[in-house]
DOVEX-328232 format. One record per residue (C-alpha): residue number from 1; residue in one letter; chain; y, z, x. Coordinates in steps of 0.1 Angstrom, whole numbers, plus 5000, padded with zeros to 4 digits. Each point is the difference from the previous one (the first is absolute). Layout:
N
   guro   baro   vexse     py     pz     px
    NUM      A       A      Y      Z      X
...
END
This chain:
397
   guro   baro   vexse     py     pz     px
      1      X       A   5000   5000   5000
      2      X       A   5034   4991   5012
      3      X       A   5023   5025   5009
      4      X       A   5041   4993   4989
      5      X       A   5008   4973   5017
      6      X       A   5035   4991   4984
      7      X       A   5019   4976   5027
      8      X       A   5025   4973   4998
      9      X       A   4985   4966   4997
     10      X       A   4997   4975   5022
     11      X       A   4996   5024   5033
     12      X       A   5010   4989   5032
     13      X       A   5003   5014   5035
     14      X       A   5017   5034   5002
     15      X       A   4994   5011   4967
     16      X       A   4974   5032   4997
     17      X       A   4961   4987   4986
     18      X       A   4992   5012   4968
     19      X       A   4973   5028   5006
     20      X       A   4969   4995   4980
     21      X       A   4960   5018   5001
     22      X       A   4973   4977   4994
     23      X       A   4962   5000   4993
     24      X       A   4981   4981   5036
     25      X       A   4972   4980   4998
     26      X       A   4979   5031   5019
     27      X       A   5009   5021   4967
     28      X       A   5024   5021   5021
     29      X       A   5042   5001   4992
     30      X       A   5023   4987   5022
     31      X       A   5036   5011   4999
     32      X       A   5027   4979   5016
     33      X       A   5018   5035   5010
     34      X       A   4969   5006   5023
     35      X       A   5011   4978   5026
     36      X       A   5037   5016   5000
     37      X       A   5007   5002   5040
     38      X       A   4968   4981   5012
     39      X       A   5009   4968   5001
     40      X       A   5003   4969   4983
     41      X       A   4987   4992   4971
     42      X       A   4991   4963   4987
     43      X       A   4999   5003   4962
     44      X       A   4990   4962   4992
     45      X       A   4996   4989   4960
     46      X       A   4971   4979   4992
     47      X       A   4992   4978   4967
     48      X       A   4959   5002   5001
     49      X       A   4969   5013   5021
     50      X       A   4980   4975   5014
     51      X       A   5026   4966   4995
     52      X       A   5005   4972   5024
     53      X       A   5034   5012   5009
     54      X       A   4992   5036   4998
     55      X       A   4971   4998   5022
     56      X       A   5016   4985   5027
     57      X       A   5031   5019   4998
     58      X       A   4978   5031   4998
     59      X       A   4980   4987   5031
     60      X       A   5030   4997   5023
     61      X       A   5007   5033   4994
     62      X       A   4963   5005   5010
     63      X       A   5001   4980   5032
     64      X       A   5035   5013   5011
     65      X       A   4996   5041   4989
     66      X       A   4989   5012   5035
     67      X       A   5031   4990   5007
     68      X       A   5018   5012   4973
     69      X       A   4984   5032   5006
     70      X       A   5010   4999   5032
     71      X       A   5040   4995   4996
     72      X       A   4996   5028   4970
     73      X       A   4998   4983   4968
     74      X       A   4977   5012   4971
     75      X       A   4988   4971   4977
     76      X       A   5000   5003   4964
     77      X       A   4991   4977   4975
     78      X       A   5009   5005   4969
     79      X       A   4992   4980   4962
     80      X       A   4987   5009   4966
     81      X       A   4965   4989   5005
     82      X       A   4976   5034   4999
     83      X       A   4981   5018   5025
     84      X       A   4965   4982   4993
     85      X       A   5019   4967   5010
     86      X       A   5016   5013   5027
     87      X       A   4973   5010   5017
     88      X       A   4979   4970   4998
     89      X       A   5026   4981   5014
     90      X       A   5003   5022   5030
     91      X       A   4969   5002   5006
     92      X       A   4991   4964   4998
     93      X       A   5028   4991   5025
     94      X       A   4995   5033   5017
     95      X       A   5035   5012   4993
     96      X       A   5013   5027   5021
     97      X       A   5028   5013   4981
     98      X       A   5008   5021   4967
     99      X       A   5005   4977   4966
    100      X       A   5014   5020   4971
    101      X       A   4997   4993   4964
    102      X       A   5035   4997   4979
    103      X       A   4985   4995   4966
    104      X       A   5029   5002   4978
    105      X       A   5021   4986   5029
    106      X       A   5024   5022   4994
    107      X       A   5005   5002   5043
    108      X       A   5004   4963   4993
    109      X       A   5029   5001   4983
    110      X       A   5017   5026   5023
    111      X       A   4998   4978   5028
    112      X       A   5011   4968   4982
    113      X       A   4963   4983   5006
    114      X       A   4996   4999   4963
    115      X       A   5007   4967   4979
    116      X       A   4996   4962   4994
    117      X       A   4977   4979   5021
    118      X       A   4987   4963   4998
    119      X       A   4967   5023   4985
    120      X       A   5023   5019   4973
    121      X       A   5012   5036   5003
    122      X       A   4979   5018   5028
    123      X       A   5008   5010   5037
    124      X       A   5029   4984   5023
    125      X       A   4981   4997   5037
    126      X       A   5021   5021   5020
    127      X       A   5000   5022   5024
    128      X       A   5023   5029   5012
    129      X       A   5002   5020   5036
    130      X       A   5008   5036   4993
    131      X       A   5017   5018   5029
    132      X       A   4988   5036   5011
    133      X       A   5032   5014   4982
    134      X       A   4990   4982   4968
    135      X       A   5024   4974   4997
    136      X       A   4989   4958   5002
    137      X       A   5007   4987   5029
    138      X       A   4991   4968   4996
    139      X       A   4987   4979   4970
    140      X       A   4976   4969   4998
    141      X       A   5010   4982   4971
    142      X       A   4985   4965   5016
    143      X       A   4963   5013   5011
    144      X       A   4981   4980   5021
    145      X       A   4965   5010   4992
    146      X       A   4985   4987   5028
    147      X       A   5021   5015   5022
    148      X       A   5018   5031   4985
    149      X       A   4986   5026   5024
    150      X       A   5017   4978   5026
    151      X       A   5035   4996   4977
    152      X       A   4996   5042   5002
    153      X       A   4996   5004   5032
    154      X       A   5030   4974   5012
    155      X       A   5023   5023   4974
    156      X       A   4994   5034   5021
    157      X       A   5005   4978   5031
    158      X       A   5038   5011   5012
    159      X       A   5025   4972   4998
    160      X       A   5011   4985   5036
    161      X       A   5036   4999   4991
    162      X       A   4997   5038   4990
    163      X       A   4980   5008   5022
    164      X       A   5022   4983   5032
    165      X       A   5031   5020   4980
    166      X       A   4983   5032   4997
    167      X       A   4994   4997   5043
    168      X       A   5034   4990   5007
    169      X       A   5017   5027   4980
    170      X       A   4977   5023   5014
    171      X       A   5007   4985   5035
    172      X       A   5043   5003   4996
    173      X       A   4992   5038   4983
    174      X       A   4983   5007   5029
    175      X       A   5027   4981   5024
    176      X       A   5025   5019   4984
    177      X       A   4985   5037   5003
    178      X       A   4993   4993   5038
    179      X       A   5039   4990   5007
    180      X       A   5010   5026   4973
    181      X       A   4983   5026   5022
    182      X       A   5010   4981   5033
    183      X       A   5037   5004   4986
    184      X       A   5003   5035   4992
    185      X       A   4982   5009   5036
    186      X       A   5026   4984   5015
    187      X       A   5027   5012   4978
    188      X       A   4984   5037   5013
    189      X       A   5002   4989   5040
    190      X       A   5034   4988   4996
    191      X       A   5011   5031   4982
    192      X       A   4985   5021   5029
    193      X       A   5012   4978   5026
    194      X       A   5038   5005   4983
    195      X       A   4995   5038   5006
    196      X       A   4999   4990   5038
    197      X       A   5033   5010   5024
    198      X       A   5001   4961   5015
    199      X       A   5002   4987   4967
    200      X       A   5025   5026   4986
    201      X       A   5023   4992   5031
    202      X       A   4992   4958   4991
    203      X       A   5008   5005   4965
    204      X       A   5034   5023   5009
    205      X       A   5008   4974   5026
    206      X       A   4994   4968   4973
    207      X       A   5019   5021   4975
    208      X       A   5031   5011   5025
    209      X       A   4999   4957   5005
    210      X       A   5002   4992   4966
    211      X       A   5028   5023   4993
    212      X       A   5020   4982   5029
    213      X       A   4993   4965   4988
    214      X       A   5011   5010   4964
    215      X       A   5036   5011   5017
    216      X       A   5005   4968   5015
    217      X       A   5030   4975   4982
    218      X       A   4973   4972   4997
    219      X       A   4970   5017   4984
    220      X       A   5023   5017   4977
    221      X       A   5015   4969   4982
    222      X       A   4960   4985   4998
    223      X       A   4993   5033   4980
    224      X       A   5027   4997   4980
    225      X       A   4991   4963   4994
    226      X       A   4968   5011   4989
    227      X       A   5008   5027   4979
    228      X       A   5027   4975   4981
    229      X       A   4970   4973   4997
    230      X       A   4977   5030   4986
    231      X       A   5025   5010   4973
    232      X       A   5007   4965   4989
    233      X       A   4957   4989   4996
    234      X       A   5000   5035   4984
    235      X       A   5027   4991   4973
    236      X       A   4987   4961   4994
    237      X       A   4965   5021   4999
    238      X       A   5020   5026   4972
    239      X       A   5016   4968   4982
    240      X       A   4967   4982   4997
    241      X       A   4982   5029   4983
    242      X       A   5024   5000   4970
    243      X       A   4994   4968   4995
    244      X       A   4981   4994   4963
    245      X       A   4974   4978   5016
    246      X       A   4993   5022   5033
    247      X       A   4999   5028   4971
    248      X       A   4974   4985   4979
    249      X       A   4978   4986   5034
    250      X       A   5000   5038   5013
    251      X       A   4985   5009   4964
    252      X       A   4979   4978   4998
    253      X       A   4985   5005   5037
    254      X       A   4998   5037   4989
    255      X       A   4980   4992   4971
    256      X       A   4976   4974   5018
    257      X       A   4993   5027   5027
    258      X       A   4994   5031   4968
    259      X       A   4974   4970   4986
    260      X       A   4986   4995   5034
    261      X       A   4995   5039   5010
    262      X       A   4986   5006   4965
    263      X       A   4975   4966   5005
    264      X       A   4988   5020   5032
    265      X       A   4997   5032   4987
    266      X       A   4976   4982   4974
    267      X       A   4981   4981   5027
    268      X       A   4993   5034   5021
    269      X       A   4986   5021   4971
    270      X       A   4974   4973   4995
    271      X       A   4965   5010   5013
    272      X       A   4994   4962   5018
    273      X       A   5036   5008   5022
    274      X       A   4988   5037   5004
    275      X       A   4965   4992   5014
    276      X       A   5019   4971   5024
    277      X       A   5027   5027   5013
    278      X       A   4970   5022   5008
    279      X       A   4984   4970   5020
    280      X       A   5029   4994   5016
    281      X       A   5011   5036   5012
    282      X       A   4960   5004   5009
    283      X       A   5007   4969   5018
    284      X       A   5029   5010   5019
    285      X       A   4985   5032   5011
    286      X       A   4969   4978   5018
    287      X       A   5025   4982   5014
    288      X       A   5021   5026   5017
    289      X       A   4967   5008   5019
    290      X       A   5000   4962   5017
    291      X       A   5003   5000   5033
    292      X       A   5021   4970   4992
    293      X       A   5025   5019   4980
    294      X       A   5002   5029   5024
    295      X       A   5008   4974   5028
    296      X       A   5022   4985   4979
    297      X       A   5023   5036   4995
    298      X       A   4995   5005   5039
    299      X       A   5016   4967   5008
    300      X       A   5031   5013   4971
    301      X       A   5003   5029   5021
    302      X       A   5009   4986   5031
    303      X       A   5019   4974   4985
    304      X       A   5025   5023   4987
    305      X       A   4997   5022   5033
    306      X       A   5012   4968   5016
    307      X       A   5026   4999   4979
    308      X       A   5015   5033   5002
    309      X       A   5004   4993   5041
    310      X       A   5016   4966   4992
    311      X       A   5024   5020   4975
    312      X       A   5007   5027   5026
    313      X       A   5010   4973   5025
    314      X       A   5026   4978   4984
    315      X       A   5019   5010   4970
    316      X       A   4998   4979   4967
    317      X       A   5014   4990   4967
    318      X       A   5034   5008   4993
    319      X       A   5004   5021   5032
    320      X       A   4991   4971   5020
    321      X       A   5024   4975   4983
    322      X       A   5028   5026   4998
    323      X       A   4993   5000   5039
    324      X       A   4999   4961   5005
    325      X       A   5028   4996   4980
    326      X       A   5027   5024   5020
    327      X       A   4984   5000   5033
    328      X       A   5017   4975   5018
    329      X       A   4984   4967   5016
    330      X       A   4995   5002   5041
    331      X       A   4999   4965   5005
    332      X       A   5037   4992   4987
    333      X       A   5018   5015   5031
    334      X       A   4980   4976   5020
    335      X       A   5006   4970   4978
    336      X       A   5041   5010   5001
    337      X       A   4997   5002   5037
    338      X       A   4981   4971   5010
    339      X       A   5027   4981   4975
    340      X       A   5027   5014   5018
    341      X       A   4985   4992   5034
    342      X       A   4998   4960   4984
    343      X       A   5038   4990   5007
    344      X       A   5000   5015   5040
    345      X       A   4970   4986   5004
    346      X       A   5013   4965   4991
    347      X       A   5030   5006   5019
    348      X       A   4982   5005   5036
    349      X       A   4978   4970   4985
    350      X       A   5035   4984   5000
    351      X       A   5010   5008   5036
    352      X       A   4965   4988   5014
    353      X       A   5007   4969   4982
    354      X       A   5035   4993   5012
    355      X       A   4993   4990   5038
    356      X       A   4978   4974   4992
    357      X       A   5026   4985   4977
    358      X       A   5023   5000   5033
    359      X       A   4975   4975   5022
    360      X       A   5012   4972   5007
    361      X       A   4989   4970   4987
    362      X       A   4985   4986   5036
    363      X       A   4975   5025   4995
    364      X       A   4981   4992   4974
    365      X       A   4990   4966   5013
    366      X       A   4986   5017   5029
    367      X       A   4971   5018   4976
    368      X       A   4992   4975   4982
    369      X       A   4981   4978   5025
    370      X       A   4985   5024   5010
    371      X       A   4965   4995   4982
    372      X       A   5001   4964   5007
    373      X       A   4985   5000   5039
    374      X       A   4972   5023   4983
    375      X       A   4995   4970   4971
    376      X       A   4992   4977   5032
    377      X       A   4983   5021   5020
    378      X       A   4973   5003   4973
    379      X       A   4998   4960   4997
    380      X       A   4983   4991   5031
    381      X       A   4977   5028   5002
    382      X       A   4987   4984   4968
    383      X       A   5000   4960   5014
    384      X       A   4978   5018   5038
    385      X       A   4977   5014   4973
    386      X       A   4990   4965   4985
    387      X       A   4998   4984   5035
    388      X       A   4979   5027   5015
    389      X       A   4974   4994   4974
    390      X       A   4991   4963   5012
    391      X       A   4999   5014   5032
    392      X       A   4972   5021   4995
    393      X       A   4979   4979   4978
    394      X       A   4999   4971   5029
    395      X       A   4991   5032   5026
    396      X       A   4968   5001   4979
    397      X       A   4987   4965   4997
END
């Protein structure tokens, strides 16, 4: 006999399964409430014992169920023939499973499996795969009889996509701890490296600089630029805001990120998101113990230890431009100088070049031919060349 099992019609995945206690074909009762925490359960509707489609969709099951078994799912098969008929037709197919007997298929009708058919009213084939919380995860509305154990055991298969998600977010949780925890040990060393006489003297030193680099002309009139620039962004930001568009775009930002913090809120209370955050922290906790992730936080640590002696060395950020910008520039006293030293330097080029303005014109003749004896010196070395040549060859014959 069926227990109450009111539920909204047709069910689909995520809603609860309709509880129900039915008669086996072993005489014994099987409750659907049994299995709460064990498992899976594959409740699959059947029209008739011992029918072509039946039998093979009832055979699958057969053929697959050690494996079935082994990924946790309890098979069920439920329809309103009785006990006698059920257990002829496990035992002629040798049947490992439970079938259950819905006579006034009143479990039919709770799970929507009850209605027309090309054979009239009877049972809708279909099959539904009940989580261990007892909700559906997953229904079969297009059974392959021939291979439904296989269609079940794809479904409890993990998605790639999820599953490839579920490691990365797991992977930049677990990034994040390690330089989360890198961060604050560093944030301790440099706190006890403050309390340290050296760098109380730096830090009274870089402060005693900064308060003379604020009293000079030049970086006072930048400050005062800035502050003017400040307040006049600050009132164009102050004029904006009363604007009735910028009014009703802030409102309706507010209200998109209520919806979108209420939307979460939902999506964490739901056992699915619970189970995940649970395999995620569980996640992040074996990967903290990686020697991969512990190298990772050792090579963070000395990273910012290099950093804190490159900060101690040279100063930076504002200090460092307030210092570029009113130190003054070595190189220009040389540049004034060596322009300076450009006009005497072309007047004793000037007095060099006067004499030789004063020769007289008889001498320049006299170094001009000068190359010429060299120009016919080099001709008959070349002509005693070709005529020693002939010389040799006759030698030889």
């Amino acid at each position: 006999m069926a227990e109450d099992t009111q539920a909204p019609t047709p069910l689909a995945a995520g809603a609860p399964a309709p509880p129900f206690t039915l008669p086996g074909r072993s005489g014994s009762v099987v409750s659907l409430a049994e299995f709460a925490g064990k498992g899976h359960v594959l409740v699959y509707f059947y029209p008739k014992d011992d029918t072509p489609g039946c039998t093979k969709e009832a055979c699958s099951l057969r053929d697959g169920f050690s494996e079935l078994r082994a990924a946790g799912v309890t098979v069920l098969g439920i329809s309103p023939d009785g006990a006698a008929s059920h257990a002829a037709f496990a035992e002629k197919y040798s049947l490992p499973f439970e079938l259950l007997t819905d006579a006034d298929h009143a479990v039919h009708e709770a799970y929507g499996v009850w209605g027309k058919t090309p054979w009239g009213v009877g049972t809708i084939r279909r099959s539904f795969l009940v989580g261990p919380d007892g909700t559906i995860v997953r229904v079969f509305d297009s059974v392959d009889v021939e291979h439904h154990a296989e269609q079940v055991l794809e479904a409890l298969k993990p998605a790639p996509v999820a599953g490839a998600m579920a490691a990365v977010e797991a992977a930049v949780e677990a990034a994040g701890a390690a330089v989360s925890t890198a961060v604050e040990e560093s944030r301790k060393a440099v706190k006890g490296a403050m309390k340290s006489p050296e760098v109380k003297d730096a830090v009274a030193a870089a402060k005693k600089a900064v308060a003379d680099v604020k009293k000079q002309p030049a970086v006072k009139k930048a400050v005062a630029t800035a502050e003017k620039a400040v307040s006049e962004v600050k009132d164009a930001v102050t004029a904006a805001k009363r604007k009735p568009a910028v009014k009703k775009a802030v409102a309706e930002a507010k209200k998109a990120v209520a919806g979108a913090k209420k939307a979460v809120a939902d999506v964490k209370k739901k056992p699915a998101v619970k189970r995940a955050v649970a395999k995620a922290k569980k996640a992040v906790a074996d990967a903290k113990k990686r020697p991969v992730v512990k190298k990772a936080v050792a090579s963070a640590k000395r990273a910012v230890a290099r950093a804190k002696t490159a900060a101690a060395k040279k100063p930076k950020g504002a200090l460092a431009r307030l210092l570029a910008l009113v130190t003054p520039s070595k190189a220009a006293p040389k540049k004034a100088a060596a322009g300076k030293a450009k006009p005497a330097a072309r007047k004793k080029a000037a007095k060099k070049a006067s004499p030789v303005k004063s020769v007289s014109k008889k001498a320049v003749p006299a170094r001009k031919p000068a190359p010429k004896p060299l120009a016919k010196k080099a001709a008959p070395a070349r002509k005693t060349a070709v005529k020693k040549a002939p010389r040799r060859k006759a030698s030889r014959r």
